[in-house]
C-alpha positions in Angstrom: 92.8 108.8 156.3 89.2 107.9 156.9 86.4 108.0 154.5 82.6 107.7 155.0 80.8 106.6 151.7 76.9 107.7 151.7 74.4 106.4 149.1 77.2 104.2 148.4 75.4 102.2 145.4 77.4 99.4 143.5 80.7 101.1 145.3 82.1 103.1 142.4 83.3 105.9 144.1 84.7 104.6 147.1 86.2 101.9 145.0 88.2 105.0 143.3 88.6 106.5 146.8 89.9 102.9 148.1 92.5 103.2 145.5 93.8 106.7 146.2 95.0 105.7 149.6 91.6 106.1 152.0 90.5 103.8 154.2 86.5 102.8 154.8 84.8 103.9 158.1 81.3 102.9 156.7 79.0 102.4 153.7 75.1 103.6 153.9 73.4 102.4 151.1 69.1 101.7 150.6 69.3 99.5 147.8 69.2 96.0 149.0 71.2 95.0 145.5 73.4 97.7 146.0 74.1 96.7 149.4 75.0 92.7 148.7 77.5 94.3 145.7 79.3 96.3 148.5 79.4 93.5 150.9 81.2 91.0 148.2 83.6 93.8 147.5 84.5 95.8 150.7 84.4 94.7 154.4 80.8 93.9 154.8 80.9 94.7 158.7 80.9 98.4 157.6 78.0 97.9 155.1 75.0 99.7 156.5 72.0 98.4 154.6 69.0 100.9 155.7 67.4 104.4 155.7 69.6 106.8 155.9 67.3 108.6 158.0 67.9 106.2 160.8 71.5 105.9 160.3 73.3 106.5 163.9 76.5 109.2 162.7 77.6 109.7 166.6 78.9 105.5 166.2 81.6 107.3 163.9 84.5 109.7 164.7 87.5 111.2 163.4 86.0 110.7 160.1 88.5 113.0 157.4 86.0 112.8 154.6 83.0 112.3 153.5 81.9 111.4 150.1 79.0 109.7 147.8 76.6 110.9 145.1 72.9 111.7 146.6 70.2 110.5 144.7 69.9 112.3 140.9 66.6 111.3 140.1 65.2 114.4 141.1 67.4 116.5 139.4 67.9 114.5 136.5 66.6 115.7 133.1 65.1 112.5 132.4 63.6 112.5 135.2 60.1 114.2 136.7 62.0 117.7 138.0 60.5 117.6 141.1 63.7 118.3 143.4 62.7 119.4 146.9 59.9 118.0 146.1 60.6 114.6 145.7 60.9 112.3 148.6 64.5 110.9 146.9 65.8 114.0 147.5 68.5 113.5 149.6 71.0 116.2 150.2 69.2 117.1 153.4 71.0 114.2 154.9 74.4 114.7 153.7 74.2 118.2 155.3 73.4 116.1 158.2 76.2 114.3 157.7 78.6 117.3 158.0 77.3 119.1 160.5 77.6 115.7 162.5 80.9 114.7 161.9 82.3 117.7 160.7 85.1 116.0 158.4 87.8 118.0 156.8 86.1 118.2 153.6 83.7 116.4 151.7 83.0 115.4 147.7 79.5 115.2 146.2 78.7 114.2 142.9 75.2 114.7 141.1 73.6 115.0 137.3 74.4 118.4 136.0 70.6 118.9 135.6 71.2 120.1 139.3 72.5 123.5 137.8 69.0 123.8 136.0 67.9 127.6 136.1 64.6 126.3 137.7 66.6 124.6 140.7 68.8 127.4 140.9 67.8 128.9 144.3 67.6 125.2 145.6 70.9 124.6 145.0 71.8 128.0 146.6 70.2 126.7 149.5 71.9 123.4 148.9 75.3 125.1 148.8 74.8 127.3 151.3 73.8 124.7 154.1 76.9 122.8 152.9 78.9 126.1 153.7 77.6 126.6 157.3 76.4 122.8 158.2 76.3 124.0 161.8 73.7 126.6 161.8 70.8 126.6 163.4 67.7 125.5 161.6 63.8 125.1 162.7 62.4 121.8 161.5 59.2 123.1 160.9 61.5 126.2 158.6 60.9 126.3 154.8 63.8 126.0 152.9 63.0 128.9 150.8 62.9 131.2 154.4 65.9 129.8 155.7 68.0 130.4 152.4 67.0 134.4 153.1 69.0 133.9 156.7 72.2 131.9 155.0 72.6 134.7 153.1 72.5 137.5 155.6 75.4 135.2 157.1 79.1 137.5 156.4 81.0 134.1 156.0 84.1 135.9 158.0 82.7 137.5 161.2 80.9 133.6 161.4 82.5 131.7 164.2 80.6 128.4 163.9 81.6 125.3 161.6 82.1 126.4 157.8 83.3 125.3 154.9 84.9 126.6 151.2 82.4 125.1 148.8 83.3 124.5 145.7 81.8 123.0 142.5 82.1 122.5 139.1 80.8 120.2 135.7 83.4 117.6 134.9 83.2 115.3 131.8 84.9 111.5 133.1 86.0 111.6 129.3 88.7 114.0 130.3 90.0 112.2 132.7 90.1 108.6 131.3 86.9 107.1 131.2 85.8 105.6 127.9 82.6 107.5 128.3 80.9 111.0 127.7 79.4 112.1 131.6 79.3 115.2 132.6 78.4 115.4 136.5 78.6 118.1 138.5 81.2 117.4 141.5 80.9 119.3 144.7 84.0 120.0 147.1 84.1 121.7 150.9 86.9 121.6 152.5 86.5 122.7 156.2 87.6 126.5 156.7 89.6 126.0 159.8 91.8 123.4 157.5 93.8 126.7 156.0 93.7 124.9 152.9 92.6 125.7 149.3 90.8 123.1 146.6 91.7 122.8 143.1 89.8 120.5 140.9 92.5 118.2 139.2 93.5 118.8 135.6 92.2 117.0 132.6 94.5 114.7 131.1 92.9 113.1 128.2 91.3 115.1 125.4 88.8 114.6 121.8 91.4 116.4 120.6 94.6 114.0 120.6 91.5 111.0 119.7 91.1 112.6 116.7 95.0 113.3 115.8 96.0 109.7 116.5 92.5 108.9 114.1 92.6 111.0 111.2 95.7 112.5 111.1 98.3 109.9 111.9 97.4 106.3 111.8 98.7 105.6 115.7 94.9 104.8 116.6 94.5 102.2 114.0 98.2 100.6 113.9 97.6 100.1 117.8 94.6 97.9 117.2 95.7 96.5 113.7 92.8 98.0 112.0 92.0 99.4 109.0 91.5 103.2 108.9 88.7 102.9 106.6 86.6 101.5 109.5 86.4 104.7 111.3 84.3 106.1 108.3 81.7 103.1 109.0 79.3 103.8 111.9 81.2 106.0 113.7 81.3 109.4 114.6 82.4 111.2 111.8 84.5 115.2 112.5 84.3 117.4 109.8 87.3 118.4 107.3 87.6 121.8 108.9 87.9 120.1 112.8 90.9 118.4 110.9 92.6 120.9 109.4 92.5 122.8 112.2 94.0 120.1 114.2 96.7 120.5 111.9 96.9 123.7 111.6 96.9 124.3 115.4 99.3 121.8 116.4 101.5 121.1 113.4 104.2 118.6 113.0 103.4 117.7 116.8 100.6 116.1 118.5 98.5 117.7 121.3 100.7 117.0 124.7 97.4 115.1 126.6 96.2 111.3 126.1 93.6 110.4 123.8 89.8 109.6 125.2 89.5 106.3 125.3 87.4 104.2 123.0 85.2 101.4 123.4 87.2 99.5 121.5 90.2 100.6 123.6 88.2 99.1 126.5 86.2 96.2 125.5 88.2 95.5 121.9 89.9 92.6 123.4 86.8 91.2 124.8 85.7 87.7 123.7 81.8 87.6 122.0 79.4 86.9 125.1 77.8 84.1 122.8 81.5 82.6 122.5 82.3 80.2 125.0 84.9 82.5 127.3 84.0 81.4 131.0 83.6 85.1 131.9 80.3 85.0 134.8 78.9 88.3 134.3 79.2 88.6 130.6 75.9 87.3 129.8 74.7 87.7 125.8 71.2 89.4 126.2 68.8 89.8 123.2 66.3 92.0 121.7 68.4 95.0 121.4 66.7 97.7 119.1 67.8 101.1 117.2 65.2 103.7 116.8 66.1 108.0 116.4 68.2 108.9 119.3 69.0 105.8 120.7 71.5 104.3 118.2 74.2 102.8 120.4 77.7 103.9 121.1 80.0 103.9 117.8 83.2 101.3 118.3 85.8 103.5 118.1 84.6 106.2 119.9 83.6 107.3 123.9 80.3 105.2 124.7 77.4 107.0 125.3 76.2 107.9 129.0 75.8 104.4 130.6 72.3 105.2 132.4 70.6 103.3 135.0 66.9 104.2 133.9 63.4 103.4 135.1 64.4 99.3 134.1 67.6 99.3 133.7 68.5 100.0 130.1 67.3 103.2 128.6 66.7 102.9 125.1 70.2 103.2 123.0 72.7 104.7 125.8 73.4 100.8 127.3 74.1 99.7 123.7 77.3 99.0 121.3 77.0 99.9 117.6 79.7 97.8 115.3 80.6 99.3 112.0 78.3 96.9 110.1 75.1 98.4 111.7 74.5 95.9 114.2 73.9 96.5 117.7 73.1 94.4 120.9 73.0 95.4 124.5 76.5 95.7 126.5 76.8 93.0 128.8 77.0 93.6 132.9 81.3 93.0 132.3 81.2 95.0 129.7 79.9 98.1 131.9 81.1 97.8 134.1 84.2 98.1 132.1 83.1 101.3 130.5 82.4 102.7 133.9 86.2 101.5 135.0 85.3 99.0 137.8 88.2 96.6 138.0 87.4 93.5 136.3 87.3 91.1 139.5 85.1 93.4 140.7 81.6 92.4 141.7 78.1 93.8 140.5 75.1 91.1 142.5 71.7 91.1 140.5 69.6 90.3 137.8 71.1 91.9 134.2 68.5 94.9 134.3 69.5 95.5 138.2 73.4 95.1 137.3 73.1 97.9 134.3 71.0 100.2 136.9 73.6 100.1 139.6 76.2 101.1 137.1 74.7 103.7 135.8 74.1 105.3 139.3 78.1 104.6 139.7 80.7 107.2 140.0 83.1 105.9 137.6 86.1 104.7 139.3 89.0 106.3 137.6 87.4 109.9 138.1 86.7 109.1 141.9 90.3 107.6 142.1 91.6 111.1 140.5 89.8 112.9 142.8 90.6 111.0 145.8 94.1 111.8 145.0 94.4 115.0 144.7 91.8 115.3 147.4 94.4 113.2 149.8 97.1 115.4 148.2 95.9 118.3 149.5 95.0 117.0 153.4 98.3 115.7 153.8 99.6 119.1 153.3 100.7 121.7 155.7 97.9 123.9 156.8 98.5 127.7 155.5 99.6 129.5 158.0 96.2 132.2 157.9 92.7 130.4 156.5 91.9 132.9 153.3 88.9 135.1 153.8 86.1 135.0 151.4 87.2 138.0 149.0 90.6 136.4 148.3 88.5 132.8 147.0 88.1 133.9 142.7 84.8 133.8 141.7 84.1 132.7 138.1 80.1 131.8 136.2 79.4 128.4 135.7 79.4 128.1 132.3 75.9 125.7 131.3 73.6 126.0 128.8 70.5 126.0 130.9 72.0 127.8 134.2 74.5 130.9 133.4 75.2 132.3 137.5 76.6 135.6 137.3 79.5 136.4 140.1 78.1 139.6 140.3 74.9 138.5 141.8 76.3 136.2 144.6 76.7 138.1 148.0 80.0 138.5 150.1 78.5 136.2 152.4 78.0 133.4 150.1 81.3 131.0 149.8 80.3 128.9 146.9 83.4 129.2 144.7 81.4 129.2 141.1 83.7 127.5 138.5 
């Protein structure tokens, strides 16, 4: 099964993708630091280093998916909010993509500052130009005036190319990744397919962290440590998160894994100042704590590893022992945390290193995903394709962006979750 890989980055989520069973048509990637990590991990003969802009898609066909994570930076709440605004934007050209090689389904991953109320009708438009890829559009068109024809679109009379978009805030925490990011992952899977996308199930939890912490000793007796570290530094639950805990699940623990730790990561690590013969764990000073960015506690998920205007932003890219101490992670140590195989291969300066992994799709998520994704496509085709009214609609449930189901039109095929 073939896979294109746009904005490819460092290679995190076709790395994950390469791992559930797909095999690499192509990689398009900007970033000329980006681009040499790809070619010293993947077959560099597929490496497009260039503007995506001017990237030929008729050189490819039969491609089943297509997948990568368009530039965040105008989404991103650290960012300057500008969106369609901002020349980084991006997502014009995956739509591009689609309505080019019109794969069986696609996978896009972005910040969840994307479901921001004030981008909320651009990511209508977003979602609704992923649904029909295919329809005609004037280049001189405002996106605003051609969101207004999408949506007088009735998704089942339509007889051009369309798909069942799907999309939906995942935290990698829950599915193995010794990290708290929350992303928001977009799905379509092509409508003439017959086939219906569920996003996989979690399978690691706080909740089973905590039992094997505070109420049995498992977490500690598997790294010979004392429990009276965890009170040091570290994030601390409250007596009633306990008890209920206890009260909830009894003599038995909670079914699903634990998160994992740093220290369930990176515990076995040597000291970069030691003398281990790893390359790319490189001790780098001048690490400082300051209100909000403290570092990530030991024994608990790191913090968002963040790529940032330099490279490390503030406290996110930092470790925090139980003594107080802090220093900055090391590019091995990461990329670690961001579940790259070890062997694997980040090219650059420290600062660069650090900013390509935190533009990375960790690679046990995209790995999940890529296998149920596959899962699914090596299926039978239903016999009818579902129409629209039989897809369940459901709000996204955000902070900043609450969309109510009862507000989206028939027409629109954007499976809220």
């Amino acid at each position: 099964m073939k896979s294109l890989e746009l904005f490819s980055g460092a290679g995190g989520f076709a790395k994950g993708l390469e791992l559930a069973g797909f095999d690499h048509a192509g990689f398009v990637e900007f970033n000329k630091h980006a681009a040499a990590s790809l070619n010293a991990n993947f077959d560099e003969n597929k490496v497009y280093f260039g503007d995506i802009r001017e990237y030929d898609f008729d050189q490819l066909s039969n491609i089943d998916v297509v997948a990568g994570g368009p530039p965040c930076q105008p989404f991103s709440l650290g960012g300057l909010h500008k969106a369609f605004d901002d020349d980084r934007d991006m997502f014009p050209y995956a739509i591009k993509a689609i309505e080019k090689l019109s794969p069986k389904a696609f996978i896009f991953e972005n910040v969840k500052g994307l479901l921001r109320q004030s981008f909320s009708s651009y990511f209508d438009y977003i979602i609704m130009r992923l649904t029909f890829p295919d329809f005609p559009i004037k280049d001189d068109m405002k996106w605003s005036d051609c969101l207004k024809l999408l949506k007088s679109i009735d998704y089942n009379q339509y007889r051009g190319n369309k798909y069942y978009v799907q999309y939906k805030i995942l935290n990698a925490a829950n599915f193995g990744v010794p990290q708290s990011r929350e992303r928001v992952i977009i799905v379509g899977i092509r409508a003439d397919t017959g086939l219906t996308w569920h996003y996989p199930e979690p399978t690691h939890t706080e909740e089973r962290l905590l039992w094997d912490q505070y109420v049995t000793n498992n977490y500690c007796d598997r790294h010979n440590i004392n429990r009276s570290l965890l009170s040091m530094g570290n994030y601390l639950p409250n007596d009633n998160k306990i008890a209920r805990l206890k009260r909830v699940y009894g003599l038995f623990p909670p079914e699903s894994k634990p998160w994992q730790t740093v220290r369930d990561v990176i515990g076995d690590v040597p000291h970069p100042e030691t003398n281990h013969g790893i390359p790319d764990h490189v001790f780098r000073d001048g690490a400082r704590s300051y209100p909000g960015h403290t570092g990530s506690p030991f024994d608990w998920l790191a913090k968002t590893i963040k790529a940032g205007g330099h490279g490390v932003p503030g406290g996110e890219n930092m470790i925090r022992y139980h003594d107080g101490s802090i220093r900055y992670f090391t590019t091995y140590e990461a990329k670690l945390i961001q579940t790259f195989p070890k062997r694997f291969i980040i090219k650059g300066e420290w600062g660069e290193t650090l900013r390509q992994i935190g533009n990375a799709v960790p690679v046990v998520l995209a790995e999940r995903l890529g296998q149920s994704l596959k899962a699914l496509l090596d299926s039978p085709s239903q016999k009818s394709c579902p129409t629209i009214a039989s897809i369940p609609h459901a709000p996204v449930k955000h902070p900043q962006r609450r969309v109510d189901s009862n507000r989206v039109p028939e027409s629109v095929t954007a499976t809220l979750l």
